[in-house]
NULUMMI-563717 format. One line per 2 residues: number of its first residue (from 0); their letters; for each residue y, z, x of N, C-alpha, C, O. Coordinates in Angstrom, 1 decimal, padded with zeros to 4 digits. Layout:
NUM> a> Y,Z,X,Y,Z,X,Y,Z,X,Y,Z,X; ...
END
This chain:
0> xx> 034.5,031.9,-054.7,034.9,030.8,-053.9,036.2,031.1,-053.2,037.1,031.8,-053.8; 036.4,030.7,-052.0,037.3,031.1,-051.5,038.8,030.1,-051.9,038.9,029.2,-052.8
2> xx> 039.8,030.6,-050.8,040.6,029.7,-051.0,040.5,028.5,-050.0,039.7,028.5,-049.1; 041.3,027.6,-050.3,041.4,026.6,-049.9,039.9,025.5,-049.6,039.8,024.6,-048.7
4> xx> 038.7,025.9,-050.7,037.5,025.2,-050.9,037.6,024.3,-052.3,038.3,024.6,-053.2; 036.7,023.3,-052.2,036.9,022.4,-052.8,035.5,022.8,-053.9,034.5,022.6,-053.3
6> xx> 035.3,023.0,-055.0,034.1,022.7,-055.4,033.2,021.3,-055.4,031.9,021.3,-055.4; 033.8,020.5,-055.4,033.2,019.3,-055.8,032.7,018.8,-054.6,031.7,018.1,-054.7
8> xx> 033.4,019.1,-053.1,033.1,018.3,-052.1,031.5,018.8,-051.4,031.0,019.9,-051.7; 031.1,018.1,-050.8,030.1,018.1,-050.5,030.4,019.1,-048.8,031.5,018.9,-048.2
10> xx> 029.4,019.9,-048.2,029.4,020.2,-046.9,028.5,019.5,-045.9,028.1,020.0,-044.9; 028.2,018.3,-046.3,027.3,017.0,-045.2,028.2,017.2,-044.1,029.4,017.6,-044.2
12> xx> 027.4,016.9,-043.0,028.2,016.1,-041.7,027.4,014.6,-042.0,026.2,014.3,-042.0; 029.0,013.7,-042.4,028.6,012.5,-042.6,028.5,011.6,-041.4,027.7,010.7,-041.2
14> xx> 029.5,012.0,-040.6,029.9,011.1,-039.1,030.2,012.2,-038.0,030.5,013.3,-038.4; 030.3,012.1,-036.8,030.5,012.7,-035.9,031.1,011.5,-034.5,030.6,010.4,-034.4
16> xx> 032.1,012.0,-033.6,032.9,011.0,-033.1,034.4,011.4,-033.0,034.8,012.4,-033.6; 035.0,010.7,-032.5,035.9,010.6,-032.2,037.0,010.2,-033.7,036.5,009.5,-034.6
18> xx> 038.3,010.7,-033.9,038.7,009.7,-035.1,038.8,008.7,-035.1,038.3,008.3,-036.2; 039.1,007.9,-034.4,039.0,006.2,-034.1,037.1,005.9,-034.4,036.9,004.7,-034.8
20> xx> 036.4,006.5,-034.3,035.5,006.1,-034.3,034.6,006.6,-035.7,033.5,006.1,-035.8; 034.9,007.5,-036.7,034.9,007.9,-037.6,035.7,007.6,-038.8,035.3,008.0,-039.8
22> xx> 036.5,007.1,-038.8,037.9,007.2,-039.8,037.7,005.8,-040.0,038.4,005.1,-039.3; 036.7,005.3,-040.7,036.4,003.9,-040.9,036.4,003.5,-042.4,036.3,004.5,-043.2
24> xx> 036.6,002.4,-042.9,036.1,001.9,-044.6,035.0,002.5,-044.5,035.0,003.5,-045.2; 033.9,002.2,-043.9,032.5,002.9,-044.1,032.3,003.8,-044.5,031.8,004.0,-045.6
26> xx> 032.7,005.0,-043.4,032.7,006.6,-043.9,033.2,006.9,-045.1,032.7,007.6,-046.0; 034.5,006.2,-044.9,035.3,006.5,-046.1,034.3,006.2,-048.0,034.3,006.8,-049.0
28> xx> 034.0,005.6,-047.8,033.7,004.5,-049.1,032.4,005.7,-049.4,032.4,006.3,-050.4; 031.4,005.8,-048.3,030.3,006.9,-047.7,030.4,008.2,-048.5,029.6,008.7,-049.2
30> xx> 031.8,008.8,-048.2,032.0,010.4,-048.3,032.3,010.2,-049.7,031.7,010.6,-050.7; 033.5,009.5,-049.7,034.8,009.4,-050.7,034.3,008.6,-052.3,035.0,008.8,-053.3
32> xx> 033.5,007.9,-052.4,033.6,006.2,-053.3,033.9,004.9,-053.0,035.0,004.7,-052.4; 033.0,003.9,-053.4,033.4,003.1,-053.2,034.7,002.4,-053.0,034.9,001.5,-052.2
34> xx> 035.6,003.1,-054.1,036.9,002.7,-054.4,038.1,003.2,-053.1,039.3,003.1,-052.9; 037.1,003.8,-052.4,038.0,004.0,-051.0,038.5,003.6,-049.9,037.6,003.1,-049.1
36> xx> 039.8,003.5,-049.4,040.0,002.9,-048.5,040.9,003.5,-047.7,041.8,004.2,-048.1; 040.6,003.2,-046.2,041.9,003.6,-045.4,043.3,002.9,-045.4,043.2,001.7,-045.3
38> xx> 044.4,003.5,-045.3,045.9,003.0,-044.9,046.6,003.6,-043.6,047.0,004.7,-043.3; 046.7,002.1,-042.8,047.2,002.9,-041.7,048.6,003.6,-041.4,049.5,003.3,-042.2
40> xx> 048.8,004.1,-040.7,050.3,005.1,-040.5,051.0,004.8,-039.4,051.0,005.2,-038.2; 051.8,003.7,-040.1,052.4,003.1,-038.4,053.1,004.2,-037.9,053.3,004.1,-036.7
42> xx> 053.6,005.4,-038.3,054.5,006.6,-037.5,053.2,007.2,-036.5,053.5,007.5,-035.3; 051.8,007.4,-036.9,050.9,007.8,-036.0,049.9,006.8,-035.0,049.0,007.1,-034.2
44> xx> 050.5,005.6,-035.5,049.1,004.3,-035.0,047.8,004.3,-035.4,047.0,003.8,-034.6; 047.4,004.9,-036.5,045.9,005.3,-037.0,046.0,005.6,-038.4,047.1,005.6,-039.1
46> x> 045.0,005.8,-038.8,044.8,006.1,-040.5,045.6,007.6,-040.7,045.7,008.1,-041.8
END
């Protein structure tokens, strides 16, 4: 395994898009668990 790979994560393409258009509760909850959520970054205007 190389570096910087994750074992556990999966290599799906779950979404495709723009970040704004990807970087949703959905995806998130989708890839990540339910228990997931985005927080936005007011220094970048986005998650």
């Amino acid at each position: 395994m190389g570096r910087g790979r994750h074992p556990h994560r999966s290599s799906t393409l779950h979404a495709a898009g723009s970040p704004a258009e990807v970087l949703t509760e959905e995806t998130a909850r989708a890839v990540f668990g339910p228990e997931s959520r985005l927080i936005e970054d007011p220094s970048r205007a986005g998650p």
